[in-house]
MARKOLKE-903439 format. One line per field, with one value per residue: x, y, z of N, C-alpha, C, O in turn; chain; residue number from 1. Coordinates in steps of 0.02 Angstrom, whole numbers, padded with zeros to 5 digits. Layout:
! residues N
n_px = (X:...)
n_py = (Y:...)
n_pz = (Z:...)
ca_px = (X:...)
ca_py = (Y:...)
ca_pz = (Z:...)
c_px = (X:...)
c_py = (Y:...)
c_pz = (Z:...)
o_px = (X:...)
o_py = (Y:...)
o_pz = (Z:...)
c = (A:...)
k = (NUM:...)
! end
This chain:
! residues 242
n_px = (-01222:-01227:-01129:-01039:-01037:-00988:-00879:-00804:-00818:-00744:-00626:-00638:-00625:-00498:-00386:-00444:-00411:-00271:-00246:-00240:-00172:-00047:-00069:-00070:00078:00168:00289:00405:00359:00273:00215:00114:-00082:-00087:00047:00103:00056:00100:00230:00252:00193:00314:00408:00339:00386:00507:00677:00724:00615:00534:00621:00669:00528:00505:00585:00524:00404:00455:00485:00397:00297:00356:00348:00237:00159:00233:00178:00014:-00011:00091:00025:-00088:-00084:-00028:-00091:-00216:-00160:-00142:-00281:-00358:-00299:-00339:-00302:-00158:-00178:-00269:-00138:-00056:-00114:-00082:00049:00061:00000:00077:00173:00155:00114:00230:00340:00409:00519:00613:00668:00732:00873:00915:00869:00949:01055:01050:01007:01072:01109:00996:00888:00825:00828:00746:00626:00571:00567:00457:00371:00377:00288:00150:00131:00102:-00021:-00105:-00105:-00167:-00306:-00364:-00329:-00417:-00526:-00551:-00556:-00646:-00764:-00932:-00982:-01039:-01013:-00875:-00917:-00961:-00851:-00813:-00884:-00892:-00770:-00635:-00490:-00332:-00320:-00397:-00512:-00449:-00455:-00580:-00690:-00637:-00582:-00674:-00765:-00715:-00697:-00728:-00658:-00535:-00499:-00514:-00415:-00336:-00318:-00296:-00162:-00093:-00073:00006:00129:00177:00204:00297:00397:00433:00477:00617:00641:00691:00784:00910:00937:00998:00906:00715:00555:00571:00685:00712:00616:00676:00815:00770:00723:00858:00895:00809:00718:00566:00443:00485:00454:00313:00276:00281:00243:00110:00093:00119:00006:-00102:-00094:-00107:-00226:-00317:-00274:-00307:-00449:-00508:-00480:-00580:-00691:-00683:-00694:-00833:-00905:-00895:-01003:-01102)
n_py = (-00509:-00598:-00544:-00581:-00719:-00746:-00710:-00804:-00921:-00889:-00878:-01027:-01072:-01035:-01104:-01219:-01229:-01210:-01313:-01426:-01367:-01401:-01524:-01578:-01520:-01535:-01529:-01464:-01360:-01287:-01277:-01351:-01292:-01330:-01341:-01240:-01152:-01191:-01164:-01038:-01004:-01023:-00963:-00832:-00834:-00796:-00694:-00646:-00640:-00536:-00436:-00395:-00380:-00257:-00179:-00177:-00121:00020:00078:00046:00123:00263:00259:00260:00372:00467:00426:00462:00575:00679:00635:00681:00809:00841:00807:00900:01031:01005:00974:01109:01195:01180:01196:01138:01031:00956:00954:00889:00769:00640:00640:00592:00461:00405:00390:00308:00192:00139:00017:00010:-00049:-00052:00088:00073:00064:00173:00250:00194:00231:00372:00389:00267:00121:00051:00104:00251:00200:00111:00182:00270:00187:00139:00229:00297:00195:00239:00356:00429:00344:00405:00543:00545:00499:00594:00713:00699:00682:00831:00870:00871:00894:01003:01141:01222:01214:01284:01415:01444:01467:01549:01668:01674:01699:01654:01596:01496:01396:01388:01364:01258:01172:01174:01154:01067:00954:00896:00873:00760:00675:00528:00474:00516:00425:00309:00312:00310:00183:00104:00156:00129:00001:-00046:00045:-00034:-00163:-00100:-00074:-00190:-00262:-00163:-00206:-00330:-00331:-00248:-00246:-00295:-00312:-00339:-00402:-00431:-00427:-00571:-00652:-00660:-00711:-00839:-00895:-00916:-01009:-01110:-01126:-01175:-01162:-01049:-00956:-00960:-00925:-00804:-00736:-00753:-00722:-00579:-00566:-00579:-00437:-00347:-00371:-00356:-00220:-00164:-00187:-00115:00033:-00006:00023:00103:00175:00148:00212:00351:00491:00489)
n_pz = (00442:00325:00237:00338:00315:00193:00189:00279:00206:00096:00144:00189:00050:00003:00077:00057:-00105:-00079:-00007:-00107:-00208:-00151:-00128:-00271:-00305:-00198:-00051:-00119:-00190:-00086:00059:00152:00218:00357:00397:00365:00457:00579:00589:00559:00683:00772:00714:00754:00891:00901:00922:00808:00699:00761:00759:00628:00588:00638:00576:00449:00486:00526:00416:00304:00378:00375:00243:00200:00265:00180:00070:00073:00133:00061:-00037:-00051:-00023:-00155:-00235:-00206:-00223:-00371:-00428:-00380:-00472:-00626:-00736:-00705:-00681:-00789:-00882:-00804:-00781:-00881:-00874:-00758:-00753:-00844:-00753:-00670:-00746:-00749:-00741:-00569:-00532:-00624:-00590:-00471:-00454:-00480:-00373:-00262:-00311:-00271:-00134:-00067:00003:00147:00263:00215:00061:00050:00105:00005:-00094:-00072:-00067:-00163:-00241:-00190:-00189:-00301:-00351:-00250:-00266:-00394:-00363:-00305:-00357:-00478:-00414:-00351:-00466:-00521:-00438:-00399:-00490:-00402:-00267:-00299:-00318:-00218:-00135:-00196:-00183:-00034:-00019:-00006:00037:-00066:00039:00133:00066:00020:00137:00168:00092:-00030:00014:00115:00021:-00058:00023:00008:-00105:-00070:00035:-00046:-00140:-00040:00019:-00087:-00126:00015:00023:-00105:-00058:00039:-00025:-00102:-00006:00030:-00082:-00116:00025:-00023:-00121:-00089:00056:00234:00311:00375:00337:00207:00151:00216:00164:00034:00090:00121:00004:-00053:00004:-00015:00072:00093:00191:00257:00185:00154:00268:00309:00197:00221:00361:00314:00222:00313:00412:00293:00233:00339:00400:00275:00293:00390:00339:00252:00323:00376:00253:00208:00315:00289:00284:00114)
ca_px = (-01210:-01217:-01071:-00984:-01035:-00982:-00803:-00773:-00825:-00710:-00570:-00619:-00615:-00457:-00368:-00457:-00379:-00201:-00212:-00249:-00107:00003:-00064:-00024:00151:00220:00323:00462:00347:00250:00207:00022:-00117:-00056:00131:00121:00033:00118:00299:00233:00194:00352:00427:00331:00405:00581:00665:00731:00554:00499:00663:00624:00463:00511:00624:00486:00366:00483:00513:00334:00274:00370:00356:00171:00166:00246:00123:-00036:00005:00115:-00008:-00158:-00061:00003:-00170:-00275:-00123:-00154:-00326:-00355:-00278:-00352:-00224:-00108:-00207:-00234:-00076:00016:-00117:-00058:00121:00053:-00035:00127:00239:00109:00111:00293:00382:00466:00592:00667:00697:00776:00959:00912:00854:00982:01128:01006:00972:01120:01077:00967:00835:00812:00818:00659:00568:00584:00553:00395:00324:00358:00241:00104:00093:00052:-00112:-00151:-00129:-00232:-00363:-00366:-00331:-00480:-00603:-00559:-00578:-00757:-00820:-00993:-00946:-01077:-00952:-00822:-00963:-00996:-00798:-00791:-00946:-00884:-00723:-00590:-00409:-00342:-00297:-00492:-00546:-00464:-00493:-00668:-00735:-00611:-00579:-00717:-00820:-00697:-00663:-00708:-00610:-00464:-00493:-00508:-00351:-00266:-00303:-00235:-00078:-00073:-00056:00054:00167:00208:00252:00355:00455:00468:00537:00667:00711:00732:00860:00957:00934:01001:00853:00670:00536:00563:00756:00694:00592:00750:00869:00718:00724:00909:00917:00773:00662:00499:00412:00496:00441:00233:00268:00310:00208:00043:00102:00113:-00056:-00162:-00092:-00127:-00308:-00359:-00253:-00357:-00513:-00502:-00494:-00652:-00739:-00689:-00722:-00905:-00943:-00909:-01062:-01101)
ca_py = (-00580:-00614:-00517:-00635:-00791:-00742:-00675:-00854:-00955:-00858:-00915:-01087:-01089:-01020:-01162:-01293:-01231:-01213:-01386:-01466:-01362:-01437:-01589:-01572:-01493:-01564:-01480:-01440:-01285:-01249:-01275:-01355:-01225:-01333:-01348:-01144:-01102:-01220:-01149:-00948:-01009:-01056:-00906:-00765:-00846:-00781:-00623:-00625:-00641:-00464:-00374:-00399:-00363:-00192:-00159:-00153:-00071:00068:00099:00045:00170:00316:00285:00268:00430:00523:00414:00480:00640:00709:00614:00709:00885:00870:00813:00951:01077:01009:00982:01169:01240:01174:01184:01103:00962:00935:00948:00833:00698:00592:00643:00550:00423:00353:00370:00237:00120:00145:-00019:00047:-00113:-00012:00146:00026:00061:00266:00273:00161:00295:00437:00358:00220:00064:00042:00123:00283:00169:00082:00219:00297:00137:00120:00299:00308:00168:00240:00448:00443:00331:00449:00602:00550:00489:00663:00784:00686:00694:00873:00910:00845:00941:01023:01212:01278:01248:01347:01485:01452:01485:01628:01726:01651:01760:01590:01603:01442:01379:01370:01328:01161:01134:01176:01143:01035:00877:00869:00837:00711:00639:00463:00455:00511:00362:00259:00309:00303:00107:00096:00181:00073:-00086:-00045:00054:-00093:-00206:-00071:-00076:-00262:-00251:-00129:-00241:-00420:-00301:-00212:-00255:-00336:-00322:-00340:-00461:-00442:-00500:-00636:-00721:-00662:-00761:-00908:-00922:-00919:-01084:-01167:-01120:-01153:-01162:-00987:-00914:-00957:-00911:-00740:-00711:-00772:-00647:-00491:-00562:-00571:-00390:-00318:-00375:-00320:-00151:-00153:-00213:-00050:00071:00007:00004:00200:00227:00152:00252:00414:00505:00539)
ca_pz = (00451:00267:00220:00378:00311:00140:00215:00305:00147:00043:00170:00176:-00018:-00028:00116:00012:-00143:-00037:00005:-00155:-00233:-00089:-00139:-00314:-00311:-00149:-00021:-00141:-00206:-00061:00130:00165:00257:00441:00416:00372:00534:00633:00541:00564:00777:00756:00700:00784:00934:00873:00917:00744:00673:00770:00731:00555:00573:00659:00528:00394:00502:00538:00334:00274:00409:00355:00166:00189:00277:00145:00013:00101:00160:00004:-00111:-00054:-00039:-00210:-00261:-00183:-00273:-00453:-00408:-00377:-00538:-00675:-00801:-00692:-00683:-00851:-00905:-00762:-00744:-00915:-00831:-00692:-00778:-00871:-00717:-00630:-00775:-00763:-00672:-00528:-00514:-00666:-00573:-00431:-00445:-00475:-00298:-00241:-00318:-00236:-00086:-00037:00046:00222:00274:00152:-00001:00070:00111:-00069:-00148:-00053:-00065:-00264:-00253:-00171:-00179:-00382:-00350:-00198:-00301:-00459:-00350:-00257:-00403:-00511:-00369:-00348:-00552:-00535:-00382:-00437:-00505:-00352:-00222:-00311:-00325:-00158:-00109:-00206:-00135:00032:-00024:00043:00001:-00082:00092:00173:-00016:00016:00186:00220:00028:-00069:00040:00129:-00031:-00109:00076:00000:-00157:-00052:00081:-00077:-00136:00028:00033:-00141:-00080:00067:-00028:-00145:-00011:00062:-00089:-00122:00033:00041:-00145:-00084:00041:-00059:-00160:-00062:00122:00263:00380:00334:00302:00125:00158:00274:00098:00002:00121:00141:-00069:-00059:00042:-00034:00146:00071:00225:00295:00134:00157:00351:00314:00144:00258:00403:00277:00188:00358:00401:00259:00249:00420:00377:00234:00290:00432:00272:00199:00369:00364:00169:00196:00357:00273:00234:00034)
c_px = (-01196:-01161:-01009:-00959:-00994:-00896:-00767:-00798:-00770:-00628:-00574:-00612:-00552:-00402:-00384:-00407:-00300:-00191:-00209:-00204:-00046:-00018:-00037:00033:00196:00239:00369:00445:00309:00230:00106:-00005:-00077:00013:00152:00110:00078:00203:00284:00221:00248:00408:00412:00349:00504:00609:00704:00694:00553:00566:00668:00574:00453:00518:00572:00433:00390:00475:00423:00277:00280:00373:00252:00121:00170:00187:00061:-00026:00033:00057:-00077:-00130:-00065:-00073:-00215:-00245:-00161:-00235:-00361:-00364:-00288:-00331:-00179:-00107:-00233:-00190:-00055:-00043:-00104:00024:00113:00035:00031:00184:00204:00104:00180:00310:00433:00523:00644:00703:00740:00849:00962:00918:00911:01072:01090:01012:01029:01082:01062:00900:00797:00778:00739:00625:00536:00565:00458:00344:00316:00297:00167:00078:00071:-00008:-00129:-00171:-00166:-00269:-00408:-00375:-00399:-00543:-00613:-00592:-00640:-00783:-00862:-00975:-00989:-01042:-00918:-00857:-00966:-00912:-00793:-00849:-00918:-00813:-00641:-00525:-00416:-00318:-00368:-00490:-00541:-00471:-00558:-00715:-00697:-00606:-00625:-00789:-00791:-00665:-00677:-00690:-00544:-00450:-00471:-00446:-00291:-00279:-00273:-00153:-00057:-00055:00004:00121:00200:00238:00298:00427:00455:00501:00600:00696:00728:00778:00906:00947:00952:00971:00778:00649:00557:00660:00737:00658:00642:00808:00825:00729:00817:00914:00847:00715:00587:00449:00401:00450:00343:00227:00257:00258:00138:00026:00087:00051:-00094:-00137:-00134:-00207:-00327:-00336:-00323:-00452:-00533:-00525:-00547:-00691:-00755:-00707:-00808:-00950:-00921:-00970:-01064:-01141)
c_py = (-00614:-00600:-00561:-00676:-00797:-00754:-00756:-00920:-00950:-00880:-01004:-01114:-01087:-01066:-01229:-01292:-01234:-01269:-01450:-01446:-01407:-01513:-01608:-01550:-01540:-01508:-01468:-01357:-01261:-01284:-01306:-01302:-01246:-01317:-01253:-01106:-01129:-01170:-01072:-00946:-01016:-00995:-00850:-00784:-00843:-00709:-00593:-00598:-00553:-00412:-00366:-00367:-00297:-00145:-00143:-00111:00003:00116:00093:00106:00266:00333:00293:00341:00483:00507:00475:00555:00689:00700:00646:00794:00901:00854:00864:01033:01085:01007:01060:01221:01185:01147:01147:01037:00921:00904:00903:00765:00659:00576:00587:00487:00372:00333:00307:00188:00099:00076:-00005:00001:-00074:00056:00116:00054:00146:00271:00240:00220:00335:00426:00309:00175:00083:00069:00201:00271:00154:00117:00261:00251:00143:00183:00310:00255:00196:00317:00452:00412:00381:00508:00602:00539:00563:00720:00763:00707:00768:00929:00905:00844:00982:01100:01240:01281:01282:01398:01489:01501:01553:01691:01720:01717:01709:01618:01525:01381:01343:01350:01249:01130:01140:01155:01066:00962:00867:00849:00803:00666:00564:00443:00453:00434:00300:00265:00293:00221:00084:00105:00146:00032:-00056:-00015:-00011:-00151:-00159:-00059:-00138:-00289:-00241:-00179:-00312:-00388:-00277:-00205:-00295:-00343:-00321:-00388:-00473:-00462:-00557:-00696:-00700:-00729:-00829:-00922:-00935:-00991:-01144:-01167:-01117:-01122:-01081:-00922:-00913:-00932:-00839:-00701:-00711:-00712:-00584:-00484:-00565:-00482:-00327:-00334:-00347:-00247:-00133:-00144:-00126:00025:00089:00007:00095:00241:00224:00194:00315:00427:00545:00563)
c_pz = (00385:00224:00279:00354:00261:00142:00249:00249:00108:00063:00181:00095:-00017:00004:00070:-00050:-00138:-00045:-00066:-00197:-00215:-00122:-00215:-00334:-00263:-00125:-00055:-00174:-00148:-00007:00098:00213:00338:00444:00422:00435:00589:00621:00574:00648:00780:00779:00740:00887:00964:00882:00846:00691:00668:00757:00644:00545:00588:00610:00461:00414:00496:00450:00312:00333:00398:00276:00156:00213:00234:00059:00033:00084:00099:-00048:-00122:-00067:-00113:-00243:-00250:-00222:-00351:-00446:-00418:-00441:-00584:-00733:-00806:-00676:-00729:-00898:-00852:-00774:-00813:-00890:-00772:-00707:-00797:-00816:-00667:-00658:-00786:-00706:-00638:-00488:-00554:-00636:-00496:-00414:-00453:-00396:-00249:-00223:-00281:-00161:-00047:-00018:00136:00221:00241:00077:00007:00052:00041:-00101:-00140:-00059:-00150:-00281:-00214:-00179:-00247:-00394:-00291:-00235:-00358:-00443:-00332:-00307:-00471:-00454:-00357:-00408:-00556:-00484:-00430:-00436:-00436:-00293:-00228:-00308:-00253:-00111:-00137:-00184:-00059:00054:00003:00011:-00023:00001:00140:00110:00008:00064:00199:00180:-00023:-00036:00067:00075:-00057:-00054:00065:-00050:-00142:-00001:00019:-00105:-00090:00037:-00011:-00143:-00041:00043:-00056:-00121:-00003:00039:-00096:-00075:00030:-00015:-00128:-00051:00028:-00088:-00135:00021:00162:00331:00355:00329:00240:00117:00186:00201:00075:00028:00116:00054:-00082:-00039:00055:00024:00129:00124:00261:00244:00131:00194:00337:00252:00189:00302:00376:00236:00253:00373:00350:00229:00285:00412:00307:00227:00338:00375:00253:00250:00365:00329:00175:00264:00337:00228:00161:00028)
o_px = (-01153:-01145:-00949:-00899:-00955:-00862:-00707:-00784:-00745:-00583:-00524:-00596:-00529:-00358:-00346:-00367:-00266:-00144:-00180:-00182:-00009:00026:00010:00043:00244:00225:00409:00485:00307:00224:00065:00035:-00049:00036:00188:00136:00093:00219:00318:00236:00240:00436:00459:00327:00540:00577:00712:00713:00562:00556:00669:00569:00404:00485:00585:00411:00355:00462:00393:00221:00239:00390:00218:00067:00133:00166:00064:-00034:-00001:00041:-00113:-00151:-00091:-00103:-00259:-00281:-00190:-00256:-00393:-00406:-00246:-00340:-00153:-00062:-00229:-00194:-00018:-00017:-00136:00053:00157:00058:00038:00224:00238:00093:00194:00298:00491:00556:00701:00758:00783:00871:01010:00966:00916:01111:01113:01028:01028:01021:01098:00861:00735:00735:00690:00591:00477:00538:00413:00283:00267:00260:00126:00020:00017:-00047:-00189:-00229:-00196:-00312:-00467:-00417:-00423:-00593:-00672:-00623:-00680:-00826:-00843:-00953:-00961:-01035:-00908:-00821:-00974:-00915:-00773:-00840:-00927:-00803:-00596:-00519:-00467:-00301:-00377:-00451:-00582:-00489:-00587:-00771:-00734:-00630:-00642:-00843:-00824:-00620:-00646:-00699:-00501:-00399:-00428:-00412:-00233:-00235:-00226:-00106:-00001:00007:00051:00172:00245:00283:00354:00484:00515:00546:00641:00750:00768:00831:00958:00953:00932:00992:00778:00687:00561:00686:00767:00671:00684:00831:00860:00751:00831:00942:00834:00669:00550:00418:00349:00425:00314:00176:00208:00238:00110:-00020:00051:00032:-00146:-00171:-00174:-00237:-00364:-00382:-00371:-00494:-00571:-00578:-00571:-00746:-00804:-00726:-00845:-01011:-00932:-00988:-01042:-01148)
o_py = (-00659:-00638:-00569:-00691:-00845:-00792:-00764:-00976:-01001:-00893:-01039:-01172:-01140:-01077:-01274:-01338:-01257:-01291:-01504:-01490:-01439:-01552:-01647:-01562:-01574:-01453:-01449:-01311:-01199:-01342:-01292:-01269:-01204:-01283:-01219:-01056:-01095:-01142:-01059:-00895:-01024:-00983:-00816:-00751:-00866:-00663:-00533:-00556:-00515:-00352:-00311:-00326:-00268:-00095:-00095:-00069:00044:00176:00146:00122:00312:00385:00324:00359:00532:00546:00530:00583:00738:00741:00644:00832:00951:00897:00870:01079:01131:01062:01067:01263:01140:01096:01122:00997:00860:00855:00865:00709:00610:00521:00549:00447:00315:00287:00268:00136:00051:00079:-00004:00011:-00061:00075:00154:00063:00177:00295:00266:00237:00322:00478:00317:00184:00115:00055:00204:00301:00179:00111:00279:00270:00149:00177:00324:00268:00151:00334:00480:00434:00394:00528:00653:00554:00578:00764:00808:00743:00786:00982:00935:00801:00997:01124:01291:01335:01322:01446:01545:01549:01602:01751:01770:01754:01740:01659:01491:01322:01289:01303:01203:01071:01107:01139:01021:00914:00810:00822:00788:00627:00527:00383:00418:00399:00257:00214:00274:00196:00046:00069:00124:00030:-00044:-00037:-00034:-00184:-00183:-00044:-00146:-00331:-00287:-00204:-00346:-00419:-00288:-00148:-00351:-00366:-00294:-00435:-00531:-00505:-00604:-00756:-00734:-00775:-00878:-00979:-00971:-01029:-01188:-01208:-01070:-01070:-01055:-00868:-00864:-00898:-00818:-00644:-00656:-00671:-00542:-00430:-00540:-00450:-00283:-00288:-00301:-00207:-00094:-00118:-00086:00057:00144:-00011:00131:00299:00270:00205:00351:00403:00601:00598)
o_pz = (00385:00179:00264:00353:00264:00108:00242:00272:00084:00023:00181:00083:-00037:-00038:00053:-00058:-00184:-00078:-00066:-00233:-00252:-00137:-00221:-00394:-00281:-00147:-00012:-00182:-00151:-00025:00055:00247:00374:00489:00457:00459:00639:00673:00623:00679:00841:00832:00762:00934:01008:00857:00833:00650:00620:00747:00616:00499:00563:00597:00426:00375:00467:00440:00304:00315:00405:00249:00115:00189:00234:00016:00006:00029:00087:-00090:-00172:-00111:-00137:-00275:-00293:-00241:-00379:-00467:-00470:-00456:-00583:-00766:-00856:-00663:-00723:-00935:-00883:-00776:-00794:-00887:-00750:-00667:-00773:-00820:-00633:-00628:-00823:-00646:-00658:-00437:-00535:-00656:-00474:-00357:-00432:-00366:-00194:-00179:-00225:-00131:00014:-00021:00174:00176:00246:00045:-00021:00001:00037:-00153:-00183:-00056:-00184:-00329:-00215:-00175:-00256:-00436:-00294:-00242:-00376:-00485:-00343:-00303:-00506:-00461:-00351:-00410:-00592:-00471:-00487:-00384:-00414:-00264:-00183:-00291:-00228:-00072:-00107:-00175:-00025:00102:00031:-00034:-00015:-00008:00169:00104:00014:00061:00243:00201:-00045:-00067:00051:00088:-00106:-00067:00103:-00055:-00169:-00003:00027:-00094:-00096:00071:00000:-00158:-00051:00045:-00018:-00148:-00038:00066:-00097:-00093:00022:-00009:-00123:-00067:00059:-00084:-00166:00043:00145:00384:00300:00318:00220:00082:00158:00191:00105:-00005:00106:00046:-00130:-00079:00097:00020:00144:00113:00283:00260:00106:00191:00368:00261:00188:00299:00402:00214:00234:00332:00365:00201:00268:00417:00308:00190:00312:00377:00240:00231:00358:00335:00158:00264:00386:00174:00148:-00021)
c = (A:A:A:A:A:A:A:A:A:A:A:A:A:A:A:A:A:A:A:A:A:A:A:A:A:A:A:A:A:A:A:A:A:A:A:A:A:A:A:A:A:A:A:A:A:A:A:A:A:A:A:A:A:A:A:A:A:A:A:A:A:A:A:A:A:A:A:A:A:A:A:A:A:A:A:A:A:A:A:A:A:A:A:A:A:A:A:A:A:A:A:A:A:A:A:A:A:A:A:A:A:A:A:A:A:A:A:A:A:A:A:A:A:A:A:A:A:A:A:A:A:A:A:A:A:A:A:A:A:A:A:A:A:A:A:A:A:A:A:A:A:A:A:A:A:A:A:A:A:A:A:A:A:A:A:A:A:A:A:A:A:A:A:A:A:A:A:A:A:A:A:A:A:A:A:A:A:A:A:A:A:A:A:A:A:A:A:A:A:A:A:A:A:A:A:A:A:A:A:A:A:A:A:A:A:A:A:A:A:A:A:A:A:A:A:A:A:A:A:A:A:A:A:A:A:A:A:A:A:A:A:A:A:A:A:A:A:A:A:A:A:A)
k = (1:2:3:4:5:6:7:8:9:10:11:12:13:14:15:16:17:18:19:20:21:22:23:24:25:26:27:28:29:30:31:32:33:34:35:36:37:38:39:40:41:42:43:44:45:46:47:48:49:50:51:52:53:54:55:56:57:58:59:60:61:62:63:64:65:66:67:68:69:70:71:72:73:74:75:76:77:78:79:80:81:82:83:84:85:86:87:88:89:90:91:92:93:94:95:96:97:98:99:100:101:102:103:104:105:106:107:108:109:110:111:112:113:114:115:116:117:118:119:120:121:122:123:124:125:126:127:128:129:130:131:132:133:134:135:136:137:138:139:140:141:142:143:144:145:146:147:148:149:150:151:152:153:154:155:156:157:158:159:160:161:162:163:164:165:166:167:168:169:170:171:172:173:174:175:176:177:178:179:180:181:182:183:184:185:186:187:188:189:190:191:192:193:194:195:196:197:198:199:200:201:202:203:204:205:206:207:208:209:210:211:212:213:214:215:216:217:218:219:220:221:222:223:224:225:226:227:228:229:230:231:232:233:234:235:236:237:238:239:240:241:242)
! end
């Protein structure tokens, strides 16, 4: 109940501070908390809205896929070997502090415009925090499991399913919400640049023609989402037992 109260405080702080922006700026920079909801009812009553909204699911679905899923493989790989984990994770380290607006027009020649580009934009953002979360948590498993795999006699195949993830199964969750997030900025990047479908065209076209209002509607939509996506995560990271 305390963690509720805390959680609906934290949203009426952040409405108060909304509106007192709104009140100091005006509508020329930004929508008040009613005109946004009323503006976003508005909207999700549009079948433009949900084909949009398809359109990024479809791409933020399949790049988050290959985040996750690749980002733990290639983590539980380097992970594994030692050496190879070592040696790649500063490799890994700089290609994450790397801004991937700059590699933009690479993936673009690689990739073409539509729905490819996206998914590439959005997965480079998310499989190098999955895999450093994954190939650290695996470097600093306690040496008696590995003793334990090798008396056990495992190939590296059981090693990492029956010993390796299930002892770093909440560093990887915590990575996989990290991934999540940043997935999804990374496809709605993608598509303010090079898209003509997409929430992230929809504020593109809304900043084009001055649409303040379209532009809170739609930022609000992809910030309640991604909370409750988020919030799901940590409901999963804190019910795994350590």
């Amino acid at each position: 109940m305390k963690r509720l109260g805390d959680s609906v405080l934290l949203v009426i702080g952040i409405l108060a501070a909304w509106q007192v922006l709104f009140w100091i700026a005006g509508d020329i920079a930004l929508t008040s908390p009613a005109a946004t909801a009323a503006h976003l009812w508005k909207l999700l009553g549009t079948a433009r809205f949900w084909e949009n909204a398809a359109e990024t699911a479809r791409a933020f679905g399949l790049a988050v896929t290959i985040s996750i899923v690749g980002g733990i493989a290639l983590g539980v790989m380097l992970g594994l070997n030692r050496t190879s984990g070592v040696v790649s994770e500063p490799i890994l380290i700089a290609l994450y502090s790397l801004p991937k607006v700059t590699l933009y027009p690479l993936v673009l020649l690689c990739f073409g415009l539509g729905m490819s580009a996206k998914v590439a934009f959005g997965a480079m953002h998310g499989l190098i925090p999955v895999t450093i979360f994954t190939m650290k948590a695996i470097m600093q498993i306690k040496p008696v499991l590995w003793r334990t795999a090798h008396a056990m006699r495992l190939n590296v195949r059981q090693t990492a399913l029956t010993i390796a993830l299930p002892a770093v199964l909440p560093e990887v969750v915590a990575g996989a919400r990290l991934g999540f997030s940043l997935t999804l900025l990374g496809v709605l990047i993608g598509e303010m640049f090079a898209s003509q479908r997409g929430l992230g065209f929809m504020i593109m076209s809304a900043m084009g023609l001055g649409d303040i209002a379209t532009i809170m509607a739609v930022a609000v939509f992809l910030s309640v989402v991604a909370i409750a996506a988020n919030a799901v995560l940590l409901w999963i990271d804190r019910a795994i037992p350590r």
